[in-house]
C-alpha positions as CSV (number, residue, x, y, z in Angstrom):
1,X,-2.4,-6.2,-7.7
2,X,-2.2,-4.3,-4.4
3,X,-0.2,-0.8,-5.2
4,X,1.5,-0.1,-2.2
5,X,3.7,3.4,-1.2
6,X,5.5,3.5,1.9
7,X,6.6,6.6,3.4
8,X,9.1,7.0,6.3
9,X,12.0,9.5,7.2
10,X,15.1,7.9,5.8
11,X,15.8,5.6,3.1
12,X,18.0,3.3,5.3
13,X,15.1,0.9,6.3
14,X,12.9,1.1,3.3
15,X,13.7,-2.3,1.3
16,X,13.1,-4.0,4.5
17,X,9.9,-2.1,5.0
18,X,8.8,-3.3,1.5
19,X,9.8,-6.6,1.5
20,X,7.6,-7.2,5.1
21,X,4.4,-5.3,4.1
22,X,4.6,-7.5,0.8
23,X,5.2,-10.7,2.9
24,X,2.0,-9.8,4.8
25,X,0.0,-9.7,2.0
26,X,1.2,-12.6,0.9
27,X,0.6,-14.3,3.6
28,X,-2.8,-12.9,4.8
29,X,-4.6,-11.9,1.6
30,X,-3.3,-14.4,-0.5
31,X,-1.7,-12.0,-3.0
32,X,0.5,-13.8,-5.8
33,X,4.5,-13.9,-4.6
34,X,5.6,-12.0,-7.9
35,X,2.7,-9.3,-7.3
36,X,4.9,-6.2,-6.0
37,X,3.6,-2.6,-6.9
38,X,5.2,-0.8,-4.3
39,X,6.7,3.3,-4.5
40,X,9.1,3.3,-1.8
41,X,9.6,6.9,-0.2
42,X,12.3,8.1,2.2
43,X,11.0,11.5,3.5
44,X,13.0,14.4,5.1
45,X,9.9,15.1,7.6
46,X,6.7,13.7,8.2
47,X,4.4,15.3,10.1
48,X,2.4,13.4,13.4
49,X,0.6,13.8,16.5
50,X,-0.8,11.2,19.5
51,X,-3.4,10.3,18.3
52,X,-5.7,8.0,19.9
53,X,-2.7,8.1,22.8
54,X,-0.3,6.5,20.5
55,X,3.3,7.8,21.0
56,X,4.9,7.9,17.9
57,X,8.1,9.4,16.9
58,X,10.6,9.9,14.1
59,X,10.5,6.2,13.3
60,X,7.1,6.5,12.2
61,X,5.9,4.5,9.0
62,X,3.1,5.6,6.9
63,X,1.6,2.9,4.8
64,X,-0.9,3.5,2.3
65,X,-2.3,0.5,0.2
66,X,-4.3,0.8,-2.9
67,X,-6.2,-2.8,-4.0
68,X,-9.6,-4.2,-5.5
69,X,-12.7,-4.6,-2.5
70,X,-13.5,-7.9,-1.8
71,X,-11.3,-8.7,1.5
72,X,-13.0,-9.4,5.1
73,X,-12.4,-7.2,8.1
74,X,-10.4,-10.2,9.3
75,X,-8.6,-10.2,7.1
76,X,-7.8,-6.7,7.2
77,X,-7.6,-6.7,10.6
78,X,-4.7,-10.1,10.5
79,X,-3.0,-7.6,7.6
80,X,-2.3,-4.9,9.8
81,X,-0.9,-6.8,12.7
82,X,1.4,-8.8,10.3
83,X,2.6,-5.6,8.6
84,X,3.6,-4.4,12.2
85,X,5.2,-7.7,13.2
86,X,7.2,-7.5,10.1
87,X,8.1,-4.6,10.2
88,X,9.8,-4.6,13.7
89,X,11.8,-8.0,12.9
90,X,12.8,-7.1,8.9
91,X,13.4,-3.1,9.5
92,X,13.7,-2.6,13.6
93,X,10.0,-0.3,13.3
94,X,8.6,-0.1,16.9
95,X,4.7,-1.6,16.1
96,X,3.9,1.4,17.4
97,X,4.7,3.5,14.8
98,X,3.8,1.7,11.9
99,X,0.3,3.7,10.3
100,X,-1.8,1.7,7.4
101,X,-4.6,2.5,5.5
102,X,-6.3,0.5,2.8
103,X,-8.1,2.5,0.3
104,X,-10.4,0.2,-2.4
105,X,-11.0,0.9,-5.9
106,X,-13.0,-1.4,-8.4
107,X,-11.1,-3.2,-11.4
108,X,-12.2,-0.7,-13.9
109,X,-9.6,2.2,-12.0
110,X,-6.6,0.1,-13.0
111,X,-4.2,0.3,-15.8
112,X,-1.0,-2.2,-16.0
113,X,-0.2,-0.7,-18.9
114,X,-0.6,-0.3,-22.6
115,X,-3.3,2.7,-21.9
116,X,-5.8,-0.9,-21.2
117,X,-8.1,-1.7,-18.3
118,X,-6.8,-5.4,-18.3
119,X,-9.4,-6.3,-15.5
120,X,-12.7,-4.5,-16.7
């Protein structure tokens, strides 16, 4: 149940950007295969700096995922580097430039549908 919204300059890469940020949390948070929530954005400009001494450039990726708590900083941690490792072979993203955050809600803040909280 992961809601996931990708936002880079361009829409060229962006199906490839989807499909390896959903493989990664297939593969390290065990997230059902037909589970895909995902707003797919190709942006004109986005704005960023060097932080933390990271170069990035016009390639840059911002990922923002939305999903229950409940996952380990390890896990966490093996979902980030897979996102970037993805993302460099499905969509040519320098690791680099690839951004993710992970915001948690609790089961009550979701709707599927229907105007019902399905998991409260």
């Amino acid at each position: 149940m992961p809601f996931v919204r990708i936002d880079a300059i361009g829409t060229g890469k962006l199906e490839a950007l989807g499909n390896a940020v959903h493989d990664a949390m297939v593969e390290t948070l065990g997230i059902p295969a037909d589970d895909r929530f995902q707003v797919l954005n190709g942006q004109a400009t986005l704005k960023y700096d060097d932080y933390l001494g990271i170069h990035r450039d016009d390639g840059i990726v911002f990922v923002a995922i939305t999903m229950r708590p409940g996952r380990t900083d390890e896990q966490k941690k093996s979902l980030y580097r897979r996102i970037a490792e993805l993302a460099e072979e499905y969509a040519g993203a320098e690791p680099r430039n690839v951004l993710v955050t992970i915001t948690e809600t609790d089961l009550v803040n979701w709707s599927f549908g229907n105007g019902e909280a399905q998991y409260a």
